[in-house]
Short mmCIF file of the C-alpha atoms (twelve columns), coordinates in Angstrom:
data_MODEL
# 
_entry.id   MODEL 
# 
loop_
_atom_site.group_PDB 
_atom_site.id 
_atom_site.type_symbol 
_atom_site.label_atom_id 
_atom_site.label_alt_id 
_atom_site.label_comp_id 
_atom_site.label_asym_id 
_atom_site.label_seq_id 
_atom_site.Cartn_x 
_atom_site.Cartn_y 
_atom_site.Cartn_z 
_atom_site.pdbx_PDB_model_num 
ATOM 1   C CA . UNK A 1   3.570   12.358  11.393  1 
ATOM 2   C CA . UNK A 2   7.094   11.550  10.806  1 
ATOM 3   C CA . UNK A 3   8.318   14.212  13.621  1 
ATOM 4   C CA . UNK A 4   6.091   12.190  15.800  1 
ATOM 5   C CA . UNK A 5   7.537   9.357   14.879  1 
ATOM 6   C CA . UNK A 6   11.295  10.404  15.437  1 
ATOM 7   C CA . UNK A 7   10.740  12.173  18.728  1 
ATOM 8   C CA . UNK A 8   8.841   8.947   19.770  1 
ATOM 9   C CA . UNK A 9   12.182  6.723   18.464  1 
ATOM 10  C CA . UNK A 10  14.277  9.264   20.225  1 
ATOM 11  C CA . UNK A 11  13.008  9.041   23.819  1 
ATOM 12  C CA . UNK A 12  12.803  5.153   23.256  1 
ATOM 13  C CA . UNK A 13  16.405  5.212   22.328  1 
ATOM 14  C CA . UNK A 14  17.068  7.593   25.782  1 
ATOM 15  C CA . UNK A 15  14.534  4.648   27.883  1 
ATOM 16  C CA . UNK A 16  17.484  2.467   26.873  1 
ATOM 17  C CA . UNK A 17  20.279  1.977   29.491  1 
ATOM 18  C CA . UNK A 18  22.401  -0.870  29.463  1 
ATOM 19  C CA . UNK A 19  23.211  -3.960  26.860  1 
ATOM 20  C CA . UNK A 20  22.487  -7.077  29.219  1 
ATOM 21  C CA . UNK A 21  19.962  -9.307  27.712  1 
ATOM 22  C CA . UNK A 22  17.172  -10.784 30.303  1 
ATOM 23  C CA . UNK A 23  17.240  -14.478 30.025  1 
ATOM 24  C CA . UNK A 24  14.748  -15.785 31.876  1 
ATOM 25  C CA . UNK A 25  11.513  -14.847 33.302  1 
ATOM 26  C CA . UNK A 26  13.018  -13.505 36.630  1 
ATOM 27  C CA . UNK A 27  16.432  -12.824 36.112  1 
ATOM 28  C CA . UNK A 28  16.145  -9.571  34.529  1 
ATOM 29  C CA . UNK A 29  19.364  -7.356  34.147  1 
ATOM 30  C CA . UNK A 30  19.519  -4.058  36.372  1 
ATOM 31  C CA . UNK A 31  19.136  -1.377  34.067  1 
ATOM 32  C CA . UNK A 32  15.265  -3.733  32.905  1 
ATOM 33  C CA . UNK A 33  14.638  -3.604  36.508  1 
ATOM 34  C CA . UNK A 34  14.799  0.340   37.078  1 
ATOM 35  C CA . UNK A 35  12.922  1.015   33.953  1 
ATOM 36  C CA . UNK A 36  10.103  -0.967  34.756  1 
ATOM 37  C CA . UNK A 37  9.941   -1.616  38.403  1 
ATOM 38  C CA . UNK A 38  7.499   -3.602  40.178  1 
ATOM 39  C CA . UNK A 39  7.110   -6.119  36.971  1 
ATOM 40  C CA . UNK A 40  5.107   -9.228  38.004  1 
ATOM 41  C CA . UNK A 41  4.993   -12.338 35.600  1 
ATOM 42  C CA . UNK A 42  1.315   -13.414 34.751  1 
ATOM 43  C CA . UNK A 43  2.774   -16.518 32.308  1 
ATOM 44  C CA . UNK A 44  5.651   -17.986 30.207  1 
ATOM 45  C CA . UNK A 45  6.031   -20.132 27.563  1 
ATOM 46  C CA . UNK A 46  8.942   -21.175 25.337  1 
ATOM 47  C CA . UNK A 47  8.191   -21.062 21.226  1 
ATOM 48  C CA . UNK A 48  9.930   -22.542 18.564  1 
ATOM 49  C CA . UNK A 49  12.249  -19.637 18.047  1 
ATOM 50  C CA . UNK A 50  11.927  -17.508 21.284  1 
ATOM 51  C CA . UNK A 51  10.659  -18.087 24.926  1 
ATOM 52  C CA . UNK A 52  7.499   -15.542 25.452  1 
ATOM 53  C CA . UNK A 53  6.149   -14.288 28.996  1 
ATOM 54  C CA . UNK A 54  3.883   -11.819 29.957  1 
ATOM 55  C CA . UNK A 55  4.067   -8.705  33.043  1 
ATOM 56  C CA . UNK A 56  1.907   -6.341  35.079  1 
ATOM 57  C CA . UNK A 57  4.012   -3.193  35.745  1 
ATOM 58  C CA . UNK A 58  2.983   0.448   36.932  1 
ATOM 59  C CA . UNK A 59  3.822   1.106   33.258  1 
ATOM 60  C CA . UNK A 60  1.307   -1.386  31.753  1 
ATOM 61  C CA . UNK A 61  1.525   -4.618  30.617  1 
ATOM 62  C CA . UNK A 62  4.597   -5.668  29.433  1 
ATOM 63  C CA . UNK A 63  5.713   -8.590  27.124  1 
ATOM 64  C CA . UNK A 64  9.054   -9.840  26.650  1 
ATOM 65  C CA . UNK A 65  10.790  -11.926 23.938  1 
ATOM 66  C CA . UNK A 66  13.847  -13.542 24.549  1 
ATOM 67  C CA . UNK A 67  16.626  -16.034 24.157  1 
ATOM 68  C CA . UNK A 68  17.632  -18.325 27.428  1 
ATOM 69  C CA . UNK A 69  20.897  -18.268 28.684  1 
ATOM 70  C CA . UNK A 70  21.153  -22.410 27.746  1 
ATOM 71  C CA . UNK A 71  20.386  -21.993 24.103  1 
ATOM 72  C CA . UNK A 72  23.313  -20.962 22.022  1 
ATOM 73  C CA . UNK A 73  21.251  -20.464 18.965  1 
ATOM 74  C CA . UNK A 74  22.939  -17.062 17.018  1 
ATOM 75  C CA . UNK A 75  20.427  -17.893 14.608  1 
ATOM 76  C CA . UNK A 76  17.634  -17.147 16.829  1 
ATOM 77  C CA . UNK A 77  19.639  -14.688 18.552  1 
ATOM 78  C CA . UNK A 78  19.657  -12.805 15.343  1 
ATOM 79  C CA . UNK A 79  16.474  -12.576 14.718  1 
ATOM 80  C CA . UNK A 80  15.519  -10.962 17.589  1 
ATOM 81  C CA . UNK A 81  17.954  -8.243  17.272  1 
ATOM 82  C CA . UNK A 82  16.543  -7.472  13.362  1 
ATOM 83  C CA . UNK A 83  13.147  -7.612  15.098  1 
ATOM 84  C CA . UNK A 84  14.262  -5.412  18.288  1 
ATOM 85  C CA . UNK A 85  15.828  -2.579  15.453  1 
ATOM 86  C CA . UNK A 86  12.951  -2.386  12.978  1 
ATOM 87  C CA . UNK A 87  10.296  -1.652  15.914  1 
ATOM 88  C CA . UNK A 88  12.828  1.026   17.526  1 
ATOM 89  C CA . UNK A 89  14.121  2.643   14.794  1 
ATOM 90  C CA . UNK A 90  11.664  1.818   12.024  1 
ATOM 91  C CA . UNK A 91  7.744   0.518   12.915  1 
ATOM 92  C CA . UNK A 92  6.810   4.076   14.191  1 
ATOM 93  C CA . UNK A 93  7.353   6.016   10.816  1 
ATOM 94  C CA . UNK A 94  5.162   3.112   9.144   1 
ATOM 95  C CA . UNK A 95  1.396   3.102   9.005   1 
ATOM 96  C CA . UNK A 96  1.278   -0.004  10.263  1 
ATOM 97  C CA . UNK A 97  -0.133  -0.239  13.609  1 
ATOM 98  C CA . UNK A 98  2.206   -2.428  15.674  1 
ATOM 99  C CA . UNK A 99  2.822   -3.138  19.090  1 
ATOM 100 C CA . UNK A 100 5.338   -0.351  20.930  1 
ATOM 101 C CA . UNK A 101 8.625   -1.338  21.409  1 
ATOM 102 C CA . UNK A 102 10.160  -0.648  25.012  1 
ATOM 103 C CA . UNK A 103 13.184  -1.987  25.730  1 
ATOM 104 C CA . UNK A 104 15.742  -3.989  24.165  1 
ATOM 105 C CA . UNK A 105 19.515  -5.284  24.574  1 
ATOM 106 C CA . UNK A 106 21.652  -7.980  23.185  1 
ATOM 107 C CA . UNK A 107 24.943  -9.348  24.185  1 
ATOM 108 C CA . UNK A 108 28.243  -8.956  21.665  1 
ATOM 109 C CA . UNK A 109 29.989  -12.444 23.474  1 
ATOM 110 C CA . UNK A 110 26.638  -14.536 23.927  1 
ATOM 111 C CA . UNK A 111 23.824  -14.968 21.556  1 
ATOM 112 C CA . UNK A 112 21.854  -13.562 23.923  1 
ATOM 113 C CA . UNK A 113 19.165  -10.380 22.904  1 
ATOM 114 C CA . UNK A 114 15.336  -9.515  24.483  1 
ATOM 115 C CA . UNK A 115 12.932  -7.317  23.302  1 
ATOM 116 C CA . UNK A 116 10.085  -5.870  25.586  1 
ATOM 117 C CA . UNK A 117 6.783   -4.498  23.937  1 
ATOM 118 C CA . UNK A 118 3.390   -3.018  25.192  1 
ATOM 119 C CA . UNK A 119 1.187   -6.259  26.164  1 
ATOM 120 C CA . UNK A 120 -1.395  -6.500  23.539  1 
ATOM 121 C CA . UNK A 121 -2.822  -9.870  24.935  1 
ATOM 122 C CA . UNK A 122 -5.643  -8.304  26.650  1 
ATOM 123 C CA . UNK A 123 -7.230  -5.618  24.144  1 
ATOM 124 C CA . UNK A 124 -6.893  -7.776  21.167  1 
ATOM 125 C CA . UNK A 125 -8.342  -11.298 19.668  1 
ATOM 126 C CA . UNK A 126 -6.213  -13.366 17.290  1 
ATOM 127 C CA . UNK A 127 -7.055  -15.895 14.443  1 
ATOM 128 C CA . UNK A 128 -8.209  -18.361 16.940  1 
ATOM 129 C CA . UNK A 129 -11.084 -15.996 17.444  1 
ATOM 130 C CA . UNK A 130 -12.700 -16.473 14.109  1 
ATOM 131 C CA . UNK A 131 -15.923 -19.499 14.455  1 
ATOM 132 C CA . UNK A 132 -17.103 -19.492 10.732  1 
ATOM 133 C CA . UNK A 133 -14.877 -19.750 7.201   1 
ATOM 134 C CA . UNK A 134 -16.456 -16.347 6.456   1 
ATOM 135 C CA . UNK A 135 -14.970 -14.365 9.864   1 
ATOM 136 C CA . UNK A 136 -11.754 -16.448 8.430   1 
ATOM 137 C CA . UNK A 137 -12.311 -15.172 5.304   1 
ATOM 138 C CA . UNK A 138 -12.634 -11.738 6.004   1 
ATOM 139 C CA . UNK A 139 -9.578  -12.158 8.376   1 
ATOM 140 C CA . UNK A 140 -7.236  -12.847 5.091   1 
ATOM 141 C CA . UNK A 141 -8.290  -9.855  3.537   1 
ATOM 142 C CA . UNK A 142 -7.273  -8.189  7.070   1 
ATOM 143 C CA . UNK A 143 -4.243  -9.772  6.233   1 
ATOM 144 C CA . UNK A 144 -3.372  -8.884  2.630   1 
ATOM 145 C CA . UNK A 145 -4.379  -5.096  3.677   1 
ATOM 146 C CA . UNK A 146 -1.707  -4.908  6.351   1 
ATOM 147 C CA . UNK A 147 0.958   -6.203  3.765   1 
ATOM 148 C CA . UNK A 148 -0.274  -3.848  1.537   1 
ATOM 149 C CA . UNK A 149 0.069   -0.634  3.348   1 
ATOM 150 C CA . UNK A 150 3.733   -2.144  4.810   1 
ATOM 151 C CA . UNK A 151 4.817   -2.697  1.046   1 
ATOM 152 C CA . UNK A 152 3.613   1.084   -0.224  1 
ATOM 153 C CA . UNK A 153 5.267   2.695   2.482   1 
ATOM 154 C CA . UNK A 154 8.605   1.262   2.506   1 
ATOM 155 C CA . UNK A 155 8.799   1.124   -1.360  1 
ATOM 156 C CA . UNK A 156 7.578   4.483   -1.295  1 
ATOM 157 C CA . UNK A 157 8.008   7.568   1.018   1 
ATOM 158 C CA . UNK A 158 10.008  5.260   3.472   1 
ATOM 159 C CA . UNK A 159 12.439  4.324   1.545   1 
ATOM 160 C CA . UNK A 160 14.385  7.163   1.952   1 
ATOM 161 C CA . UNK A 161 14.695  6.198   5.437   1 
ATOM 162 C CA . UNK A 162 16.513  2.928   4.699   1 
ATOM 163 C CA . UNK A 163 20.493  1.928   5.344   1 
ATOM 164 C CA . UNK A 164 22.583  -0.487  5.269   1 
ATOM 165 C CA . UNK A 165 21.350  -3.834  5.940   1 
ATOM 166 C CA . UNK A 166 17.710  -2.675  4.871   1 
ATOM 167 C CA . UNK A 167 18.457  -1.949  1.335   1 
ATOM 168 C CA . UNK A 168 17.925  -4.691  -1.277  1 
ATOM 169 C CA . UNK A 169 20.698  -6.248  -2.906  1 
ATOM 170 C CA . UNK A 170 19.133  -8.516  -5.683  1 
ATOM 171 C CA . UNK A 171 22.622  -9.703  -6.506  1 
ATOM 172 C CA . UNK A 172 23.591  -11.202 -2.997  1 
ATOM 173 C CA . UNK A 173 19.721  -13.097 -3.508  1 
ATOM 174 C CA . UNK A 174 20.818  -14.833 -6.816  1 
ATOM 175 C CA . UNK A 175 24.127  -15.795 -4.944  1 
ATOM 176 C CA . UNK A 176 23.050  -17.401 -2.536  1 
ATOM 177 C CA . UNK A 177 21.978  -20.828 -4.259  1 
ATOM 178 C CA . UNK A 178 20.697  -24.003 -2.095  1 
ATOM 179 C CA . UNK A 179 22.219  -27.505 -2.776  1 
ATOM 180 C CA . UNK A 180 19.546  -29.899 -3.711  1 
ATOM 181 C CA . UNK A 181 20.750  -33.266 -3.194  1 
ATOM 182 C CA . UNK A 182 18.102  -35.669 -1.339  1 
ATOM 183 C CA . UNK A 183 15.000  -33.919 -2.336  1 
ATOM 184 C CA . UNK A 184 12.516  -35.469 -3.943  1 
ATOM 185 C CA . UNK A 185 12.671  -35.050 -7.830  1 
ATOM 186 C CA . UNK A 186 9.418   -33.046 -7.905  1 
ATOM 187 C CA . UNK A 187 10.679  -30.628 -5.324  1 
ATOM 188 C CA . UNK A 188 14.151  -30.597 -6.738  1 
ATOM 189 C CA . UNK A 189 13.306  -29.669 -10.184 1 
ATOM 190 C CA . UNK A 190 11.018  -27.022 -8.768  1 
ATOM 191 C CA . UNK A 191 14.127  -25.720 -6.664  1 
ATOM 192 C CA . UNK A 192 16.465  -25.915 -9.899  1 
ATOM 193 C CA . UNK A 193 14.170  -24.033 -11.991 1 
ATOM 194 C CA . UNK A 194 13.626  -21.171 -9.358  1 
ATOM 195 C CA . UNK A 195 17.206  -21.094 -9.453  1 
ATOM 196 C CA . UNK A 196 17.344  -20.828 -13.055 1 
ATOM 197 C CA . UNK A 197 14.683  -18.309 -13.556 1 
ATOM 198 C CA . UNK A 198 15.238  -15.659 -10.702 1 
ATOM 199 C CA . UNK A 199 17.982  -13.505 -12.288 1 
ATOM 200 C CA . UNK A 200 14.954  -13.093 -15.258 1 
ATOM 201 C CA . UNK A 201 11.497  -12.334 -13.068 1 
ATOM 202 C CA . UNK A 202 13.799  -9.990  -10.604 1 
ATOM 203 C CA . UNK A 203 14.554  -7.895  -13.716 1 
ATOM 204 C CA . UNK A 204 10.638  -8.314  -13.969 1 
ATOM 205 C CA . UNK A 205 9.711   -7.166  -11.186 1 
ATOM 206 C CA . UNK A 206 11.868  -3.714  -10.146 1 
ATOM 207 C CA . UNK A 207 9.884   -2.804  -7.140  1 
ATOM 208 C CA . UNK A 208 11.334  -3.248  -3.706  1 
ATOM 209 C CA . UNK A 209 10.257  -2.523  -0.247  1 
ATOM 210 C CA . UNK A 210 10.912  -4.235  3.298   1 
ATOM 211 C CA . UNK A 211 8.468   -7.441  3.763   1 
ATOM 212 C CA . UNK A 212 7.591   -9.271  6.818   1 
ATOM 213 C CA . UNK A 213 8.942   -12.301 5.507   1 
ATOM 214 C CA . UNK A 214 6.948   -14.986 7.747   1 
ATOM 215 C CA . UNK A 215 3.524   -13.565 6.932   1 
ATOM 216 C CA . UNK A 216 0.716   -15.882 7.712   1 
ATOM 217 C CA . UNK A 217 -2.836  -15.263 9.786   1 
ATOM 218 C CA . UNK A 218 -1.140  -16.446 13.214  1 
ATOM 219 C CA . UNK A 219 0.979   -12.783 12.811  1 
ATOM 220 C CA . UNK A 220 -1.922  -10.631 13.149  1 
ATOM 221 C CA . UNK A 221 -4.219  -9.648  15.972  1 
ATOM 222 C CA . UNK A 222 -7.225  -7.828  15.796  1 
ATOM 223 C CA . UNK A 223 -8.663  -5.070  18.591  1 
ATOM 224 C CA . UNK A 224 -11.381 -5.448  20.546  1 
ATOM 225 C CA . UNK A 225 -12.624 -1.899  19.971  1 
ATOM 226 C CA . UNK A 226 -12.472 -2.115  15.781  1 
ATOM 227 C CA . UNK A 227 -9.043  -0.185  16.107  1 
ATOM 228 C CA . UNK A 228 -7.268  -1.240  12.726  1 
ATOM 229 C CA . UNK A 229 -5.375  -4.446  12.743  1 
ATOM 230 C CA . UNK A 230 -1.918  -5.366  14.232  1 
ATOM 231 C CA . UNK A 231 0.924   -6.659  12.485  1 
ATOM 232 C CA . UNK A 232 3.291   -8.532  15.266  1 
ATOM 233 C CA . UNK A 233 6.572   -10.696 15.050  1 
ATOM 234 C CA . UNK A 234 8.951   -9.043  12.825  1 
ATOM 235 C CA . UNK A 235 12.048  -11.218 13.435  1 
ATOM 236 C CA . UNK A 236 12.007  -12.058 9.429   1 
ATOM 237 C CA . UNK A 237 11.511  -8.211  8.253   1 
ATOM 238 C CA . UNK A 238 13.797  -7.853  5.437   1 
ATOM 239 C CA . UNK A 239 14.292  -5.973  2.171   1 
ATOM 240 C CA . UNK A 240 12.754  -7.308  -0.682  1 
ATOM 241 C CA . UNK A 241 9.851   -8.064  -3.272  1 
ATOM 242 C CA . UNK A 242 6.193   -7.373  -2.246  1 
ATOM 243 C CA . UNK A 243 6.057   -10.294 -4.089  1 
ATOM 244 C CA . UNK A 244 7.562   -12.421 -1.591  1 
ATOM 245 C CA . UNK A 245 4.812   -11.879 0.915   1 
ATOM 246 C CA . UNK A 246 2.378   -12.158 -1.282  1 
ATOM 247 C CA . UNK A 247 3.624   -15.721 -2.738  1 
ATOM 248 C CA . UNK A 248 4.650   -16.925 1.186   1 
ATOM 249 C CA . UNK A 249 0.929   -16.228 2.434   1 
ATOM 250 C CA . UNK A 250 -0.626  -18.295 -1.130  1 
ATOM 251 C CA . UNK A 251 1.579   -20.794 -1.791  1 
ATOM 252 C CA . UNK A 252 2.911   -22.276 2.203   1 
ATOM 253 C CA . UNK A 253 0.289   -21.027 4.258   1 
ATOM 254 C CA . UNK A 254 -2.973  -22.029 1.634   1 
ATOM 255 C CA . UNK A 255 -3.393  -25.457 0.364   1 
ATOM 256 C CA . UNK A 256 -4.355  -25.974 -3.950  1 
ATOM 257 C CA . UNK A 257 -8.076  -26.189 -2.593  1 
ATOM 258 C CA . UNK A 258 -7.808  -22.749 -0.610  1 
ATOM 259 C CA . UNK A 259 -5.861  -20.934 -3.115  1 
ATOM 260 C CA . UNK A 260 -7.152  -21.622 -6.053  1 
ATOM 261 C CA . UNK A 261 -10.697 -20.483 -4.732  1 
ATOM 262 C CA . UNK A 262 -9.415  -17.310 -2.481  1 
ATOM 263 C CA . UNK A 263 -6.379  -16.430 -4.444  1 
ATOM 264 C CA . UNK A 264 -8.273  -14.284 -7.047  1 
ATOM 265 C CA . UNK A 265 -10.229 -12.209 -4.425  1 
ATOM 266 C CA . UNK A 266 -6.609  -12.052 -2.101  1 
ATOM 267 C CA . UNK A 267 -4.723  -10.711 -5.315  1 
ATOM 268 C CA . UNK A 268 -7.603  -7.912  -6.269  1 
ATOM 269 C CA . UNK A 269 -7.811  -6.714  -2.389  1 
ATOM 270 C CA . UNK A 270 -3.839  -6.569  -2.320  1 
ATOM 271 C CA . UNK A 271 -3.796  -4.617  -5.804  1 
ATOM 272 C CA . UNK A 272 -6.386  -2.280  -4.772  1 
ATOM 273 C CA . UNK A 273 -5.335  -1.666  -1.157  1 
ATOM 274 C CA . UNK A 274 -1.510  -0.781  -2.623  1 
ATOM 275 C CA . UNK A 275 -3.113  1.357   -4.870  1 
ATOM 276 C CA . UNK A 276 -5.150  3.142   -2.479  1 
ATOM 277 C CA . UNK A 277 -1.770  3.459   -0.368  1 
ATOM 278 C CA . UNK A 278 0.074   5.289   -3.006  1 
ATOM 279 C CA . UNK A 279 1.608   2.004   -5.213  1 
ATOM 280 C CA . UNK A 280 -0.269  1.519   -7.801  1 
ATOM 281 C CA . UNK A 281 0.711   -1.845  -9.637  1 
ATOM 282 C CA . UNK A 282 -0.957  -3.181  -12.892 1 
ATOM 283 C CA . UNK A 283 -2.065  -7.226  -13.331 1 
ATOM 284 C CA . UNK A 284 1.004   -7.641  -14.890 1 
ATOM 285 C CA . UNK A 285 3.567   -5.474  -12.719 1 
ATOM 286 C CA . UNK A 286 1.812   -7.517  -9.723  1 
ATOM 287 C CA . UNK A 287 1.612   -11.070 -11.634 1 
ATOM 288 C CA . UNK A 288 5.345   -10.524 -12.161 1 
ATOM 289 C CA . UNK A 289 5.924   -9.464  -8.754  1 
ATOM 290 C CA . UNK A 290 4.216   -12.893 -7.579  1 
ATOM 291 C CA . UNK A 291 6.368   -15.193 -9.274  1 
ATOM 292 C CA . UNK A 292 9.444   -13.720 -8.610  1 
ATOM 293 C CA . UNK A 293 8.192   -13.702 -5.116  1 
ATOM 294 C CA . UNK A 294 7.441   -17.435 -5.428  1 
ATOM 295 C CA . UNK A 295 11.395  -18.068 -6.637  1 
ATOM 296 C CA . UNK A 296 12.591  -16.448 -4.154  1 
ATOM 297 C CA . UNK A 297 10.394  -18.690 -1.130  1 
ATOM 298 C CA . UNK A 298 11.121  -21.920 -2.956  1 
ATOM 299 C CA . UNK A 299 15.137  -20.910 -3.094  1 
ATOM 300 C CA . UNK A 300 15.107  -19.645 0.871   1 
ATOM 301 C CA . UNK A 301 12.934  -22.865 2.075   1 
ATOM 302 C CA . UNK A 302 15.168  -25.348 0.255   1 
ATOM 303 C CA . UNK A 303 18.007  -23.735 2.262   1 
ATOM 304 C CA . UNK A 304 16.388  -24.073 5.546   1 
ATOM 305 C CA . UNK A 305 15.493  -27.555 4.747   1 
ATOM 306 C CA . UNK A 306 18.827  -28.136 4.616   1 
ATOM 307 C CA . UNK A 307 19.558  -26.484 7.919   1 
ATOM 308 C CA . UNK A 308 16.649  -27.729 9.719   1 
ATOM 309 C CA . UNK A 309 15.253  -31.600 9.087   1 
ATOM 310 C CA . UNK A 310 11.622  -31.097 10.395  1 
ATOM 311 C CA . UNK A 311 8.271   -31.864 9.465   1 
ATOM 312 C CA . UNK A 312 7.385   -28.310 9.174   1 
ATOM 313 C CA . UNK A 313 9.991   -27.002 6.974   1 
ATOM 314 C CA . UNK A 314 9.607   -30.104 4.791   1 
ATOM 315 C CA . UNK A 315 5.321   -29.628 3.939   1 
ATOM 316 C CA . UNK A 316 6.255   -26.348 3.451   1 
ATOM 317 C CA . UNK A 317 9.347   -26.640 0.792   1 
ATOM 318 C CA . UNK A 318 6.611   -29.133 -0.920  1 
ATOM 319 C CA . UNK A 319 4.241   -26.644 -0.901  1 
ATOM 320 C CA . UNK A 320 6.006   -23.857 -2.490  1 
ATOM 321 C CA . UNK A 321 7.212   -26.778 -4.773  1 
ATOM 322 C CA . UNK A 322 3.981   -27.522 -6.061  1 
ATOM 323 C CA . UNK A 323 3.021   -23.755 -6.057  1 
ATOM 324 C CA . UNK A 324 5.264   -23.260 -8.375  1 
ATOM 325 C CA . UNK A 325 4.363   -26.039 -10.913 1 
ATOM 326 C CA . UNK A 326 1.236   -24.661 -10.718 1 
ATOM 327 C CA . UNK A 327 2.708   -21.817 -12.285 1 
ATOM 328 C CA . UNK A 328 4.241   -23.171 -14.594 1 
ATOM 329 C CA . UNK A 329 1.296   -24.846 -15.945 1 
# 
């Protein structure tokens, strides 16, 4: 598999002429042009973090992520470039089914990158999909599965595969410590406490691995045909804690209600799907693994707060907040 995998990274890497970035829907950069000629837009959006659109070509359908020219944002810019690198030089040796990258550039003045993958659109359904709470249900454990299988391989036979900025560097994670004034006392003592504790529940909790890092049911599709189940939008991929996945998906994206009654089931279909993928973790190994995961979403969402002063970011630094009182109790 992993020869595969290589030759497959090594004619991507040879598809790849030229560093211009597309920037807009049209205004593709020469070297995009020749590689995929005759690309026709059927739509385009703009996201949060990324403007999206979608293309016919003679080489299938194409879809393109990308930063516009007016933006400026090197923190988006970034992202796009960790997400462009893991799917070229990393996805194909995981057995993670993903969709293929294609082409990708970024620009060393501008923050400026795009990323072009295979079109899944089509062949797949997403969360939206599911009609009844047990199709939604069902779709979690989907969910937990895929995180599973990513975790084993990358703290197992794919680690040896890993450089530089994929490596993880517990130390540089207890450094980097969020300021806390203006929070509400709740959510500040919560933040104060992760602080506190992390140095502790990392030495708790030795296993590393690479992690999504923005894991939620929206970042999965699901194929038509019963093919296994895609993992998408890796612009958060990092080294770290299975843990933190784990903790991200039950603490910001379940509410008390949802958690406490589909946390149990989650945990014992993550345990037993690493297991069955070669990383076996006890109740305790992955108990630990959860709370230092939990520290380590409570410390990195108090920092965006502080970056970012919306809605979104807010709920969610209250809901790792409470998470972790919950814990504690």
């Amino acid at each position: 598999m992993l020869r595969r995998a290589f030759a497959f990274v090594a004619d991507q890497a040879a598809t790849r002429r030229g560093q211009a970035p597309a920037c807009s829907v049209r205004a593709w950069p020469p070297e995009l042009r020749a590689a995929f000629p005759g690309a026709r837009p059927v739509e385009s959006w703009t996201g949060e973090g990324a403007a999206f659109a979608r293309y016919r070509s003679g080489r299938g359908p194409l879809f393109l992520k990308y930063i516009p020219a007016g933006w400026r944002d090197a923190r988006a810019a970034e992202r796009l470039r960790r997400e462009a690198a893991y799917l070229r030089d990393l996805a194909p040796l995981a057995p993670v089914a993903h969709a293929p990258h294609l082409h990708d550039a970024a620009s060393q003045a501008r923050p400026l990158a795009h990323l072009l993958t295979r079109d899944l659109t089509d062949e797949t359904t997403g969360w939206g999909w599911f009609q009844t709470d047990a199709q939604r249900e069902q779709g979690l454990h989907d969910v937990v599965r895929l995180l599973a299988q990513l975790h084993a391989f990358w703290a197992g036979p794919g680690q040896v595969h890993l450089r530089g900025p994929w490596v993880w560097q517990p130390a540089s994670v207890v450094r980097r410590q969020p300021q806390t004034d203006g929070l509400p006392e709740a959510v500040r003592g919560a933040v104060l406490a992760a602080a506190r504790d992390l140095p502790a529940l990392l030495e708790r909790a030795p296993v590393w691995t690479l992690v999504h890092g923005d894991i939620h049911a929206g970042q999965v599709l699901w194929p038509r045909g019963g093919a296994p189940a895609v993992l998408i939008d890796y612009g958060q991929v990092h080294p770290s804690l299975p843990g933190e996945d784990l903790a991200h998906l039950l603490a910001l994206r379940l509410d008390p209600a949802e958690r406490a009654r589909l946390g149990p089931e989650l945990r014992d279909a993550y345990q037993a799907a690493l297991a069955e993928a070669g990383l076996p973790l006890s109740r305790t190994e992955l108990a630990a693994q959860e709370r230092a995961g939990l520290a380590i979403n409570v410390l990195s969402t108090a920092r965006q707060a502080r970056r970012r002063q919306s809605s979104g970011v807010q709920q969610a630094l209250e809901a790792a907040a409470q998470a972790w009182w919950e814990g504690e109790a």
